[in-house]
N, C-alpha and C positions, 0 to 999 in steps of 0.2 A: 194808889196811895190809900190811906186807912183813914176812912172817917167815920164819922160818930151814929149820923141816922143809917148811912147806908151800906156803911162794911167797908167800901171802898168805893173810891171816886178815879175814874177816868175820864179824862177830858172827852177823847173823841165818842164816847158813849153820849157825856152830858149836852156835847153842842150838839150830837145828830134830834135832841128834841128844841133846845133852845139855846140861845146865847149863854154866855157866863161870864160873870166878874169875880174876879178870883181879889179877894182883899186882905193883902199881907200885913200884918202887923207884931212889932217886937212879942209881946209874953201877957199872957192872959190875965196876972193880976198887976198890971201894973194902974196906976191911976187914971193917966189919959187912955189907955186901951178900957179899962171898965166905963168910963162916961159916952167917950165912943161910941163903943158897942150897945150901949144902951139904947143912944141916939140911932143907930141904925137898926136898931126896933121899930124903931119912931115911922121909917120910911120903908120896911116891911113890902108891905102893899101897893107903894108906888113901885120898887123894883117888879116886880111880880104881873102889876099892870101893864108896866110894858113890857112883859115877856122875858125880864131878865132873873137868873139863877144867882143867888148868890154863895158865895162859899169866902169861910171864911180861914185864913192857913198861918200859921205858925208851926213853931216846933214841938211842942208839948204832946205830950202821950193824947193816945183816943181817951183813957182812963182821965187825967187831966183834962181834955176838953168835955169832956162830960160834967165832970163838977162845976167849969168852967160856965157851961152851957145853960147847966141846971141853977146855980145863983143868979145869973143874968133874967132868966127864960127865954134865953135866944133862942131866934125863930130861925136862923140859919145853920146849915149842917157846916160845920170846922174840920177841917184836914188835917192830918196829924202828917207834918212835912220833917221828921224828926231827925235825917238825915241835909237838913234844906236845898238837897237837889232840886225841889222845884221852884224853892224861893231863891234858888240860884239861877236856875236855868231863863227868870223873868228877869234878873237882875236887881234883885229886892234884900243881896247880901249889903250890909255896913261892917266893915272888919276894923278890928280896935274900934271901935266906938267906945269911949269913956269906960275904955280897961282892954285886956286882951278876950279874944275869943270876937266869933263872926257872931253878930245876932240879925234877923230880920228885919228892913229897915218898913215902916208905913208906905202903903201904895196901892194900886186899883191895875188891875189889867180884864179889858174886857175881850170875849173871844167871841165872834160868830160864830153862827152855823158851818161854816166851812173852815172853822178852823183859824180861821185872819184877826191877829188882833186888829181892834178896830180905834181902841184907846189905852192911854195910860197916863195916870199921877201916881208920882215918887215925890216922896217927901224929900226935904232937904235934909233933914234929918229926921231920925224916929220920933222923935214928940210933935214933930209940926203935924198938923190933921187940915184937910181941905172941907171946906164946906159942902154938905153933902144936899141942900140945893143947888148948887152950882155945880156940882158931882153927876149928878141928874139933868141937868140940860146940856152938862155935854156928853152927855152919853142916848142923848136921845139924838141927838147932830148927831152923834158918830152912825147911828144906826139907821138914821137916813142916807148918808151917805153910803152906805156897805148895798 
């Protein structure tokens, strides 16, 4: 898939160095995705500490998450999933939501080194957002356990 610092992103490249939490959300300028994504600046360095990659995937062009990337100063590379195969293939589609057409719904999928997801939050719906303390200690369980 096409992303923005690295050309492209393939999973099984990304997990033979480390884990990854692939963070799906609806569309780059919406409200709660800008306050979000700010806050997950915030915790940067805690994912990082413990070993985890983050990426962050919607549908919007590489061109888009650039600009996207560049207002924020997000520190993680965004996938451009423009066809949302891959936010389909985790389960991360809402169809008709609040009009026709399929958008991205919010949600966390984490993958080992081998490939295993090891966790996952879906939103109930795309505006709800989890606490991304409590986001981090279960994702450190999970990674004890794996």
């Amino acid at each position: 898939m096409p992303c923005v610092l690295g050309d492209t992103f393939t999973l099984s490249s990304e997990t033979k160095e480390h884990p990854v939490l692939l963070y799906f959300y609806p569309a780059n300028y919406g409200m709660i995705c800008s306050f979000y994504s700010e806050a997950m600046n915030d915790y940067f360095n805690d994912f990082e500490g413990i070993g985890i990659k983050v990426f962050h995937v919607n549908d919007a062009s590489v061109e888009g998450h650039t600009k996207w990337m560049d207002r924020l100063d997000s520190k993680y590379d965004h996938i451009s999933d423009t066809g949302q195969e891959v936010s389909r293939a985790y389960g991360m589609i809402v169809n008709d939501y609040d009009g026709p057409g399929s958008i991205i719904n919010r949600g966390f999928v984490l993958i080992d080194k081998n490939m295993v997801i090891r966790y996952v939050w879906k939103a109930e719906m795309p505006v709800n957002t989890c606490d991304l303390r409590e986001l981090l200690t279960d994702i450190r369980r999970a990674m004890k356990r794996a």
